[in-house]
N, C-alpha and C positions, 0 to 999 in steps of 0.2 A: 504494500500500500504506500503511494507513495507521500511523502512528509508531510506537505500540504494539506491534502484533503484529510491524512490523520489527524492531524492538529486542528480543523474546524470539523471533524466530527466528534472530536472530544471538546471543545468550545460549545457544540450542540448541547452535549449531554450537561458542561457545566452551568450553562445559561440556564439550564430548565433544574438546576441542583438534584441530579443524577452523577453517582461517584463513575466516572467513566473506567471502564476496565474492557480488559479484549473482549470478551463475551459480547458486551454491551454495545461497543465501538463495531464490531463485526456485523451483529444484528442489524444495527441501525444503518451502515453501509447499504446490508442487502434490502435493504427496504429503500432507500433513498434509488438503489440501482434499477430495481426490479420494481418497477412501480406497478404490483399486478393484484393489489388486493390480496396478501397471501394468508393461509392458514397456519396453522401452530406445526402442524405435518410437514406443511411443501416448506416452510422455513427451517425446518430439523434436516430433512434432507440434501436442503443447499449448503446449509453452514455446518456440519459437519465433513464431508467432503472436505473443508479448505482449513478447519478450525480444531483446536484442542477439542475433545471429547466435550459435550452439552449434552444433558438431558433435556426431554420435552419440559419436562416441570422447571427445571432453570428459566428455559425461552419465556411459556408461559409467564412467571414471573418477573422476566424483563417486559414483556410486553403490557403486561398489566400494569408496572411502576411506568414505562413509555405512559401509557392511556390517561393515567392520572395524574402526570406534569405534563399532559399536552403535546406531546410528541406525535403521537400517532391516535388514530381514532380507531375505536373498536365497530366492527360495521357487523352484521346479521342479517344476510341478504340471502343464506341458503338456512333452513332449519338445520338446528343443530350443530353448526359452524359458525366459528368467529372468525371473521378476517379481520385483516389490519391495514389501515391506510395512512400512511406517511401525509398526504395532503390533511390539513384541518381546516383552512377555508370552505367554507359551506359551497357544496356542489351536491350535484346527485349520483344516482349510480343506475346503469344502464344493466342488467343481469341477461344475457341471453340464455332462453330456455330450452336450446342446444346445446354448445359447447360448454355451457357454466361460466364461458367467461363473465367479468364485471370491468366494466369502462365507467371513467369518470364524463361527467355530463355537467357542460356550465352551465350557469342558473343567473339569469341577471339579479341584481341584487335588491331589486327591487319585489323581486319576487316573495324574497325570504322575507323581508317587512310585513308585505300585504299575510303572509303564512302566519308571521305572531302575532301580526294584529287583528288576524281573525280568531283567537284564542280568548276564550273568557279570561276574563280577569281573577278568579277566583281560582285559575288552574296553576300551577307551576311547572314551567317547560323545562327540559334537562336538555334535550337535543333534538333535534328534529332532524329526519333523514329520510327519503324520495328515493324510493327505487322505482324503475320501471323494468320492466321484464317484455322481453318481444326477441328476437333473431338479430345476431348481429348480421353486420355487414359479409362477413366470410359465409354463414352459412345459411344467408339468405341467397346468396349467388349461387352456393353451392346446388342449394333446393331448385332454384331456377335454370339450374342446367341442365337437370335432370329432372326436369317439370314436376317438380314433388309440391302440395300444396302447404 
């Protein structure tokens, strides 16, 4: 890794008052790299390939201390799966109900106003989060090649 980018992914982790260490510093890399929505799963098997030995319950727990100094958002767009997203500016997420993939989708900001300020006043919002689900681009082409409806 080279020096650089070590030193402002560790500036990351200190801004947000996370003790930065390989683990941490590694995770947060592949998530900045890999901007794909990942699960606790598909990130155990990238960073071990490259890294000291981590357990899933380590990751977990990095990501979970990520979620709560704001680093990464915890997203719920397939039951039973958490994913993680390095973006924290409000957008939404596009889920295709082929491949699984999830795309990020911008949202004028205005949008997200009109969204809380349709909210009672009596309620208390923690986060609000838009998914849409339909066929991506790949494998709506795909379907249309091969006249599939």
């Amino acid at each position: 890794m080279l020096r650089k980018e070590h030193a402002e992914l560790r500036e990351t982790l200190i801004k947000h008052n996370i003790k930065p260490t390989a683990h941490k510093i590694r995770i947060l890399k592949f998530l900045m790299e890999k901007r794909i929505h990942p699960t606790i799963d598909e990130i155990y098997r990238e960073i071990r390939k490259t890294s000291p030995p981590i357990s899933r319950t380590t990751i977990y727990n990095i990501l979970n201390d990520f979620a709560e100094k704001g680093i990464v958002n915890l997203i719920k767009v397939d039951v039973g799966k958490s994913r993680y997203d390095i973006r924290t500016e409000p957008h939404a997420h596009f889920r295709c109900i082929l491949c699984g993939g999830i795309f990020d989708i911008e949202l004028e900001s205005d949008l997200i106003i009109k969204i809380e300020n349709s909210i009672p006043s009596t309620f208390s919002v923690d986060s609000i989060e838009i998914i849409i689900e339909g066929k991506c681009h790949n494998c709506k082409k795909s379907q249309n090649q091969f006249n599939i409806p």
